[in-house]
VOPAKE-831950 format. One line per field, with one value per residue (C-alpha): residue number from 0; x, y, z. Coordinates in nm, 4 decimals, padded with zeros to 6 digits, always signed. Each point is the difference from the previous one (the first is absolute). Layout:
BEGIN
seq <- NUM,...
xx <- X,...
yy <- Y,...
zz <- Z,...
end
This chain:
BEGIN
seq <- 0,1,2,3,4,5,6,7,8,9,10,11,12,13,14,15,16,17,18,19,20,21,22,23,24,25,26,27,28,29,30,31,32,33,34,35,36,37,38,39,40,41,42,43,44,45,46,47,48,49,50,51,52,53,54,55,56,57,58,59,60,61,62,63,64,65,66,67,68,69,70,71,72,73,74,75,76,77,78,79,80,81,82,83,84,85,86,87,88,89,90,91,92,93,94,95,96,97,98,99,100,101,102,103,104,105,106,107,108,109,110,111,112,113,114,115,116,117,118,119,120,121,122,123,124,125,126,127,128,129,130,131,132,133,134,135,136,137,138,139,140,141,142,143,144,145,146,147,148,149,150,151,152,153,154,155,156,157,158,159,160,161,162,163,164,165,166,167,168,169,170,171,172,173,174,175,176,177,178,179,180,181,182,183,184,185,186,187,188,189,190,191,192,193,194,195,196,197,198,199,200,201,202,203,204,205,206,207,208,209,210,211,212,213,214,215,216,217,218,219,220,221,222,223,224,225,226,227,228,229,230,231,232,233,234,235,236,237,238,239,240,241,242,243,244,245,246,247,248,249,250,251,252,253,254,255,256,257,258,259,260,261,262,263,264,265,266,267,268,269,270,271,272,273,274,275,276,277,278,279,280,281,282,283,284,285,286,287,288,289,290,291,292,293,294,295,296,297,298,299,300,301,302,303,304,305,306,307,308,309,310,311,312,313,314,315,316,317,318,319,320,321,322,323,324,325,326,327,328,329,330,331,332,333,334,335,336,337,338,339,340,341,342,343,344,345,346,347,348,349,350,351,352,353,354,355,356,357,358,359,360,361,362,363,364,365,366,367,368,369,370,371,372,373,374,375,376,377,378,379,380,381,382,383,384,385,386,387,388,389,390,391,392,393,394,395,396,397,398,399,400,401,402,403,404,405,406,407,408,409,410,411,412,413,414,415,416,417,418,419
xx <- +03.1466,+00.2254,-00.0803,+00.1412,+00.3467,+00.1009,+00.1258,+00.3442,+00.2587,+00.1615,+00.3612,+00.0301,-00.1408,-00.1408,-00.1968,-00.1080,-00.1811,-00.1767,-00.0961,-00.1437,-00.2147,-00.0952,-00.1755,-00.1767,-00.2040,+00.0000,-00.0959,-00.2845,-00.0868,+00.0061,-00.1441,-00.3341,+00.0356,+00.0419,-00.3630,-00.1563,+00.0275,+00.0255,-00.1883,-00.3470,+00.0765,-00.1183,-00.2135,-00.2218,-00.1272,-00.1957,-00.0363,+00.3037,+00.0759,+00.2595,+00.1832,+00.0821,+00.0617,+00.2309,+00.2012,-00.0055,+00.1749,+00.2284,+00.1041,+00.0560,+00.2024,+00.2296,+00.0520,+00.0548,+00.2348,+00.2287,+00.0464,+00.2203,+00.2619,+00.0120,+00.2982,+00.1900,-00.1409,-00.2007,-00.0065,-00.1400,-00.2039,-00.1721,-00.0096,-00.1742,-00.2993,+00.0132,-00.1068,-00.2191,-00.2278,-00.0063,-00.0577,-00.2672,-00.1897,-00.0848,-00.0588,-00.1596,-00.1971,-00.0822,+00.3372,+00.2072,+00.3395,+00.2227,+00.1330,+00.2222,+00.1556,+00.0412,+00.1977,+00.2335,-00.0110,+00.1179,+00.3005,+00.1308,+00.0117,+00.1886,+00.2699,-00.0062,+00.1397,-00.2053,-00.0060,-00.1509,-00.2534,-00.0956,-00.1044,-00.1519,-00.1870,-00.1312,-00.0798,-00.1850,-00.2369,-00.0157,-00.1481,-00.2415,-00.1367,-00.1735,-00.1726,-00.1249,-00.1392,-00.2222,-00.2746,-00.1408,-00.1103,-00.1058,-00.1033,-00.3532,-00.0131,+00.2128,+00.0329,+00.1769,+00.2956,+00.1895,+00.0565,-00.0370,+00.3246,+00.2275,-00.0721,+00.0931,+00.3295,+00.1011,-00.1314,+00.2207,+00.3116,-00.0240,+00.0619,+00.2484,+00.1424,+00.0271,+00.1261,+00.2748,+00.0628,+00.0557,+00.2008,+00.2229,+00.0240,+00.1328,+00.2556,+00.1514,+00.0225,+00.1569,+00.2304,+00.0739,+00.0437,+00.2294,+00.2192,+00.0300,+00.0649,+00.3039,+00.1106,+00.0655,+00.1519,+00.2175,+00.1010,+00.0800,+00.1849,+00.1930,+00.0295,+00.1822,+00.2316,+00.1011,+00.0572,+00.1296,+00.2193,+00.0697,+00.0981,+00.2462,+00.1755,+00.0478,+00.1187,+00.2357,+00.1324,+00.0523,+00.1830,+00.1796,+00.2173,+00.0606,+00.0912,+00.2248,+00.1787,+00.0272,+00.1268,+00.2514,+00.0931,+00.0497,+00.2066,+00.2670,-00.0351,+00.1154,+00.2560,+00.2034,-00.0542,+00.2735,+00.2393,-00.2302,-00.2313,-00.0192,-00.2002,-00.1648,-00.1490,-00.1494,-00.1538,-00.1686,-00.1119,-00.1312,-00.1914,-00.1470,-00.1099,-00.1581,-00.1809,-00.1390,-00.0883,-00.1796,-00.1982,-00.1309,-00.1371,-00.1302,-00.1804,-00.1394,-00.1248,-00.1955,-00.1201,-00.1466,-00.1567,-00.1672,-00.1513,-00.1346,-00.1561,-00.1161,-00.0180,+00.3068,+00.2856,+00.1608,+00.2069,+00.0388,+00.1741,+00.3373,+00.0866,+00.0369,+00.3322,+00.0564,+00.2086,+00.1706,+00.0967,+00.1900,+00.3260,-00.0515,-00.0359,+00.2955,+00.2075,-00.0813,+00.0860,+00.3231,+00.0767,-00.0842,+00.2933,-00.2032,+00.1148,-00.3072,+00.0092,-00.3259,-00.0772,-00.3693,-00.0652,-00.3085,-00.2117,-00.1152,-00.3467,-00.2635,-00.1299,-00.2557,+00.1219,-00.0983,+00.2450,+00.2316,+00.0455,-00.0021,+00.2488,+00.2053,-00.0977,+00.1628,+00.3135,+00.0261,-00.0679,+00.1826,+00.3414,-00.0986,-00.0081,+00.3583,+00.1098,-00.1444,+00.1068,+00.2956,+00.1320,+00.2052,+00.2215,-00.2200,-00.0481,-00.3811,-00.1694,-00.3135,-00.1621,-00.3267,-00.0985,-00.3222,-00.2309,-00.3090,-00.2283,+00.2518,+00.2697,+00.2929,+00.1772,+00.3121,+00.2340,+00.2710,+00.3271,+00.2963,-00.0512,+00.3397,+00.0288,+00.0995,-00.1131,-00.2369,-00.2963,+00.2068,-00.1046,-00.3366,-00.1334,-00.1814,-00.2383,-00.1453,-00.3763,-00.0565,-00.3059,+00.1545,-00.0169,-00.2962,-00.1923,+00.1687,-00.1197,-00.3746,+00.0602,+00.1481,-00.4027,-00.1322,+00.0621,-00.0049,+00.3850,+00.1908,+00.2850,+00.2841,+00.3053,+00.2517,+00.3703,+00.1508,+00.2378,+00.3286,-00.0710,-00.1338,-00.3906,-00.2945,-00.2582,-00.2372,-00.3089,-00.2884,-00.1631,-00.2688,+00.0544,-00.3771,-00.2295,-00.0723,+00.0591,+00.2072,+00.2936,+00.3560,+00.1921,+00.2296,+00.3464,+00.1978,-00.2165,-00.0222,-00.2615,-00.0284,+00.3119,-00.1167,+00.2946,-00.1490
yy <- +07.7940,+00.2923,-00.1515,-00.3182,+00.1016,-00.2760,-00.1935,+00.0943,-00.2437,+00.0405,+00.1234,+00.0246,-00.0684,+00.3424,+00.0355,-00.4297,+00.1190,+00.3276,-00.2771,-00.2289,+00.3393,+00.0909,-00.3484,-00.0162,+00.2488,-00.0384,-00.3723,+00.0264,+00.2872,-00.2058,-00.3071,+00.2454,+00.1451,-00.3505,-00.1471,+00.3686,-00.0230,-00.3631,-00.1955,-00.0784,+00.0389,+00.3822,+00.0573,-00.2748,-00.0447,-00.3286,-00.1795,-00.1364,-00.2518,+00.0708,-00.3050,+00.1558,+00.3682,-00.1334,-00.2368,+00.3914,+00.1559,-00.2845,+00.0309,+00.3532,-00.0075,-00.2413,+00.2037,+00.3048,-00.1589,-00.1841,+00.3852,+00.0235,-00.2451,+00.2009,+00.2250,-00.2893,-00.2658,+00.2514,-00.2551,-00.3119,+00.2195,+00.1260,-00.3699,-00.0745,+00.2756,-00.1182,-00.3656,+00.1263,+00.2160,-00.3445,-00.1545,+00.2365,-00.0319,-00.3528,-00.0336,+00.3413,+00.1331,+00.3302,+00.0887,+00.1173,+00.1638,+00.2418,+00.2214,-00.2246,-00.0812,+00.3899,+00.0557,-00.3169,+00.1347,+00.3614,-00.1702,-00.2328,+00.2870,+00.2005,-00.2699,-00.1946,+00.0682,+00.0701,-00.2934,-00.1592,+00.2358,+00.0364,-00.4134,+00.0552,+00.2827,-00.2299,-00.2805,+00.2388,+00.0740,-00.3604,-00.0467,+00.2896,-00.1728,-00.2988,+00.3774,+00.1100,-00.3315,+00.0771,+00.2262,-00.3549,-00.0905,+00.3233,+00.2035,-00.0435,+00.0776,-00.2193,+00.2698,+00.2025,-00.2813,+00.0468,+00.3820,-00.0350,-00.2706,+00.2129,+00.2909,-00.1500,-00.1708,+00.3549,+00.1330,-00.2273,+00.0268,+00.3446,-00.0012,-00.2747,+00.2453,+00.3037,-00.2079,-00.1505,+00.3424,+00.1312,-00.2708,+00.0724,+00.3500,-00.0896,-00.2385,+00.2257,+00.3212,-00.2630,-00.1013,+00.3745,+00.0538,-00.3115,+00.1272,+00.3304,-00.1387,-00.1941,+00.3180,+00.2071,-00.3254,-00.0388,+00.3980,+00.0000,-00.2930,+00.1679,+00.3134,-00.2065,-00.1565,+00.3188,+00.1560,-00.2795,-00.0109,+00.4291,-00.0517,-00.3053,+00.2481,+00.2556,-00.2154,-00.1876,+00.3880,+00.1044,-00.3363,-00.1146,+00.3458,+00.0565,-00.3694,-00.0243,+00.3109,-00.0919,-00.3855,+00.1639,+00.2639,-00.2936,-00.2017,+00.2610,+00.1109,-00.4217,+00.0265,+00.3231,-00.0197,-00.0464,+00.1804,+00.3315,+00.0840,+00.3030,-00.1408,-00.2313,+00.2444,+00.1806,-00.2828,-00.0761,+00.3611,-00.0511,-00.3451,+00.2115,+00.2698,-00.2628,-00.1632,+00.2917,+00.0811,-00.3387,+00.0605,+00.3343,-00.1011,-00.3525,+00.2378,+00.2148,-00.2702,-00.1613,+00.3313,-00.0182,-00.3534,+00.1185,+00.2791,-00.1677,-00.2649,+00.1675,+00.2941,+00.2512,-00.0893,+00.2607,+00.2216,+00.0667,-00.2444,+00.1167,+00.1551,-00.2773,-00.0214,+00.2924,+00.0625,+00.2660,-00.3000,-00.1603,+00.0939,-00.0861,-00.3474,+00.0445,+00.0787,-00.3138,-00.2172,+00.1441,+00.0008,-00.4313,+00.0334,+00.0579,+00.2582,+00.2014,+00.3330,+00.1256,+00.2195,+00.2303,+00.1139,+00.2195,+00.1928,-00.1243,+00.0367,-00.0601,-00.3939,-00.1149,-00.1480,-00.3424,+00.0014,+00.1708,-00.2982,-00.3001,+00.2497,-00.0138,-00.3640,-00.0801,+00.1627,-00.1879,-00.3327,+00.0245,+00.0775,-00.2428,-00.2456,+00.1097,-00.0501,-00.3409,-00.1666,+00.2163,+00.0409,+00.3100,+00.2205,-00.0498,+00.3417,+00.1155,+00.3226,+00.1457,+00.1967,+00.2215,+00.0841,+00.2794,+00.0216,+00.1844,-00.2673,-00.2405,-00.0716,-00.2814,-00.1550,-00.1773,-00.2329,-00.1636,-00.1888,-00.1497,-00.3307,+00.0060,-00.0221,-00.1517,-00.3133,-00.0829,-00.2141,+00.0394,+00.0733,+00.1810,-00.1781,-00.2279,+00.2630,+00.0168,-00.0944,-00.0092,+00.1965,+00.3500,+00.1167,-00.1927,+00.2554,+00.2398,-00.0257,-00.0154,+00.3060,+00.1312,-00.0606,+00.1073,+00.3165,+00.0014,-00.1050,-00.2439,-00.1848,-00.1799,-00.1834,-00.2481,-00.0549,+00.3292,-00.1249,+00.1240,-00.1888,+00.1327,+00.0160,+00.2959,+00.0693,+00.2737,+00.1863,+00.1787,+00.2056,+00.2700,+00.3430,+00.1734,-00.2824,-00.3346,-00.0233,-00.1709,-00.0436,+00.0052,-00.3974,+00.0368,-00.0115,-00.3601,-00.2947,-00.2787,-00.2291,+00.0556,-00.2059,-00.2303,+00.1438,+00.1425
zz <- +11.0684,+00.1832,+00.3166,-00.0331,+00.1252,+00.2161,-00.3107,+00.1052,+00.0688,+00.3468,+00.0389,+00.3258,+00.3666,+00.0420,-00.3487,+00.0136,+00.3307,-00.2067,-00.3009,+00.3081,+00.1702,-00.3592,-00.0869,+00.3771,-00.1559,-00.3624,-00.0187,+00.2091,-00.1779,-00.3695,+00.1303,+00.0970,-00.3710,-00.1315,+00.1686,-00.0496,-00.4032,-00.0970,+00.2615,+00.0944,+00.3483,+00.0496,-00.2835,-00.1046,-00.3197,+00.1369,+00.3665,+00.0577,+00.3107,+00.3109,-00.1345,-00.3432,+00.1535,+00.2777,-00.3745,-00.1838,+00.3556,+00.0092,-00.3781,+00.0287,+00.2958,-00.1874,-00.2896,+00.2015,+00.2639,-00.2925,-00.0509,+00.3199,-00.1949,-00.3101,+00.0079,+00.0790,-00.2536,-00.2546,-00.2703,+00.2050,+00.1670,-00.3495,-00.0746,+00.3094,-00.0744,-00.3306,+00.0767,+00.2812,-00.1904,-00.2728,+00.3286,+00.0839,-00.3322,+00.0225,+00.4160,+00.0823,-00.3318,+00.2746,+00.0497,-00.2814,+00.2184,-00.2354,+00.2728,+00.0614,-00.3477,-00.0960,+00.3239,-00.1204,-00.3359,+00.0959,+00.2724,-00.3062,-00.2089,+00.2554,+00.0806,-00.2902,-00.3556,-00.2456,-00.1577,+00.2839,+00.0853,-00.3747,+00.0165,+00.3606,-00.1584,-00.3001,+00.2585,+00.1799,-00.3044,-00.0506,+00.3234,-00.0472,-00.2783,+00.2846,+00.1825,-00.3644,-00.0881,+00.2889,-00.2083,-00.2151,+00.3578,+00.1508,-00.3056,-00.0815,-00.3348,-00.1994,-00.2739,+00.2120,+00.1490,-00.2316,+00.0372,+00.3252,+00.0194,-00.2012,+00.2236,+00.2808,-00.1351,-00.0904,+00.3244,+00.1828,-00.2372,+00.0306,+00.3604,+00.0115,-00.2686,+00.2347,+00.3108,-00.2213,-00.1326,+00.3124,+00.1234,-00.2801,+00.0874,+00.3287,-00.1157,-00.2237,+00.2659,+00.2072,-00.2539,-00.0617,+00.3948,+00.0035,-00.3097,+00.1542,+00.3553,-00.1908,-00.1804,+00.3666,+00.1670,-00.3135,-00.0068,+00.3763,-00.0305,-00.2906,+00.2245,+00.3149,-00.2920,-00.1168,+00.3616,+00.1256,-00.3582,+00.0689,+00.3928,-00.1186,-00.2650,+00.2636,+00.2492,-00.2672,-00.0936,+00.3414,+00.1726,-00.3018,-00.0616,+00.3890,+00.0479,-00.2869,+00.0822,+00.3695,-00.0967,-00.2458,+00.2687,+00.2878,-00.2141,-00.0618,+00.3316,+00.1004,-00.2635,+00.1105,+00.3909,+00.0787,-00.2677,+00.0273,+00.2557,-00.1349,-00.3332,+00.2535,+00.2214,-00.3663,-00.1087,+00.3351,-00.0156,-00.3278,+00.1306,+00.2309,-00.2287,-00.2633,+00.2602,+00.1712,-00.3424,-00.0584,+00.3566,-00.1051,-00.3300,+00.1791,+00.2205,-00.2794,-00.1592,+00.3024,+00.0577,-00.3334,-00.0106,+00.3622,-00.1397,-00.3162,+00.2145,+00.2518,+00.2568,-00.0670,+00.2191,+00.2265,-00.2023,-00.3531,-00.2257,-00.1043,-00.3571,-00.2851,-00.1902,-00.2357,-00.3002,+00.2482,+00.1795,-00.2739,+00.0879,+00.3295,-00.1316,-00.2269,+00.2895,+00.2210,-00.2832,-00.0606,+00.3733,-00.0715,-00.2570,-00.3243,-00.2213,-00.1279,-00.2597,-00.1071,-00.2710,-00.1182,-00.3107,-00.0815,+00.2246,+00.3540,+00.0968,+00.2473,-00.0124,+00.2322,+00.3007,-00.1061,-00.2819,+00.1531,+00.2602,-00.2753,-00.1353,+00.2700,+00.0642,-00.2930,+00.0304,+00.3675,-00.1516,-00.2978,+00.1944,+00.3309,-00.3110,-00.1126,+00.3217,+00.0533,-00.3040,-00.1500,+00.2971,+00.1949,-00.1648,-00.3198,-00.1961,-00.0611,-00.2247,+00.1201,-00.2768,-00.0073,-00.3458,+00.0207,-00.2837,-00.0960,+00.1047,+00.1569,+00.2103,-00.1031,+00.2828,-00.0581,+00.2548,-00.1592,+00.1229,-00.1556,+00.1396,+00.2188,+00.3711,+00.3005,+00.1396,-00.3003,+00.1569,+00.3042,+00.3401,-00.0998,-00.2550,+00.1683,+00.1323,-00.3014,-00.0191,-00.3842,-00.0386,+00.0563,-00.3723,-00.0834,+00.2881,-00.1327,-00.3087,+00.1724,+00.1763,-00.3123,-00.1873,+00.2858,-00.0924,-00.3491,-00.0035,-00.2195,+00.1012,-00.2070,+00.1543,-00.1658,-00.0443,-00.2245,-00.3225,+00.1342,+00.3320,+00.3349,+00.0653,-00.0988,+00.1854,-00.2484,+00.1543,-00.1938,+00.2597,-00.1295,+00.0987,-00.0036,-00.0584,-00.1490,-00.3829,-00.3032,+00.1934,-00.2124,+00.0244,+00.2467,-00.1689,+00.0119,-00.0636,+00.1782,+00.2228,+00.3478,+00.1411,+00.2952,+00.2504,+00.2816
end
């Protein structure tokens, strides 16, 4: 029964006008089948009359066209060639159709559950039974109607057997396709959530520290205008310098997403943030008024560039942080701790400031630690934050320094704190 394809449900426009090609040729093609090998109407066994030949045409052509219904209806159309070939038993004893009920057996089976198909299957050897009982009228020796009515119920539950076999065969592979089909949509809908999620971190990283530090720089610039222009004209210098900053890793960053989604953009994107950069960093945020030492212990060493920036990363969102919600004038430690297999970053501060929730606190968005912590796994990273015992705020990394492995608890414990 391969070539009984057109059982497939329509999904669209283009493959409903395939299904309607398909069964221009297919039904006409079955209904000649369906008079060939259970008719009277080409081979006659005795004379029959244009009157009863033109009933057998008729009858076939009904069973064959309620095929054209059946991917849309497969159960009433089983029904239907069900209680035709009943039908067909008692009007027309030359015309027993079955084409007809195996192709509405296999389409059940193929869009149905099997629990349905399993009872269309037994009605379907149920009916058989009325095309077996056949042989006590046309089997001459009455010895023999017996054998010859159980081969025939087999013969015909064998075949309803391999069309609702085969019908099964194609449900499942469907099922299968559909599952996997589900699978891909759900993992590139997972992917776009964690670009989308990756983009968002960078974009947080990059606008929140050159925002805060250029708020923080404006405001003492409004404050001492007039008493020093001298401070004023530094700050305004170092607006400019945090922006331009802001503007060059904004560009490196577009540069990036236009490359990853599609033909390279003219020019190479720039570097990413290094641990060389770090005092770079260190100096814009003392130039904001923050007072920043930082201390390494151990041996430095080589760390892929992808740690290396959510190393960085966290050192610029750990002291943006400060700055937000401790406020200027606060004191902070930086502290790089190098291990065999590890590296332990440490940002503390005492928890005293200027302008506490002040003038820059409201640019805070609330998720900055949280994706920090994601960009932290990302790379096989652990990240612990909460309030430190003798007051002020810790911010501990676990960054590994070769490759993934057991990473060593970053000191201070402590859930991730929801300040951002």
């Amino acid at each position: 029964m391969t070539t009984v394809t057109g059982a497939v449900a329509p999904s669209g426009p283009a493959r409903a006008a395939r299904w309607w090609r398909h069964d221009l040729l297919l039904l006409p093609v079955l209904c000649l089948l369906d008079l060939f090998t259970a008719s009277s109407v080409v081979i006659q066994s005795e004379p029959v009359g244009p009157a009863r030949q033109w009933l057998q045409v008729l009858a076939a052509v009904l069973s064959i066209g309620a095929l054209w219904w059946r991917a849309r209806a497969p159960v009433a159309v089983f029904v239907f060639e069900c209680a035709h070939g009943v039908a067909m038993w008692f009007l027309v004893h030359d015309y027993r159709p079955w084409v007809g009920l195996i192709v509405a057996l296999y389409t059940v089976a193929a869009l149905r559950p099997f629990v349905v198909s399993a009872v269309a299957y037994a009605a379907a050897c149920a009916r058989s039974l009325l095309s077996a009982l056949d042989s006590f009228r046309v089997e001459p020796n009455p010895g023999a109607r017996a054998g010859e009515f159980v081969v025939t119920a087999l013969m015909f539950a064998l075949i309803y057997a391999a069309a609702w076999a085969a019908g099964s065969v194609v449900r499942r592979h469907r099922r299968r396709v559909a599952q996997l089909e589900r699978e891909r949509r759900l993992a590139r809908a997972e992917a776009v959530a964690l670009e989308r999620r990756r983009i968002a971190a960078e974009l947080h990283d990059v606008v929140s520290h050159s925002v805060t530090v250029m708020v923080l720089q404006a405001a003492g610039a409004a404050r001492i205008s007039a008493s020093d222009p001298e401070r004023t004209r530094e700050a305004l210098l170092h607006i400019q310098q945090a922006g331009q900053q802001a503007m060059a890793e904004l560009r490196r960053l577009l540069a990036v997403m236009r490359a990853e989604s599609g033909p390279a953009a003219d020019g190479e994107p720039g570097p990413q943030p290094r641990l060389d950069d770090i005092e770079v960093l260190l100096t814009s945020m003392r130039c904001a008024g923050l007072t920043v030492t930082m201390s390494v212990s151990g041996s430095p060493r080589p760390l892929d560039p992808s740690i290396e920036l959510a190393a960085y990363r966290t050192v610029q969102e750990s002291l943006t942080n400060t700055l937000k919600h401790v406020g200027r004038r606060a004191c902070a430690t930086v502290h790089f701790g190098w291990q065999e297999r590890v590296v332990l970053l440490r940002v503390d501060d005492d928890g005293t400031g200027r302008d506490p929730g002040g003038t820059a606190a409201g640019l805070s968005t609330g998720n900055g630690l949280a994706s920090l912590a994601e960009r932290l796994e990302r790379v096989g990273g652990r990240l612990v934050a909460g309030p430190r015992p003798e007051g002020g705020f810790r911010v501990s990394a676990t960054l590994p320094v070769a490759q993934r492995g057991d990473l060593v608890a970053a000191p201070g414990d402590g859930g991730v704190s929801a300040v951002g």
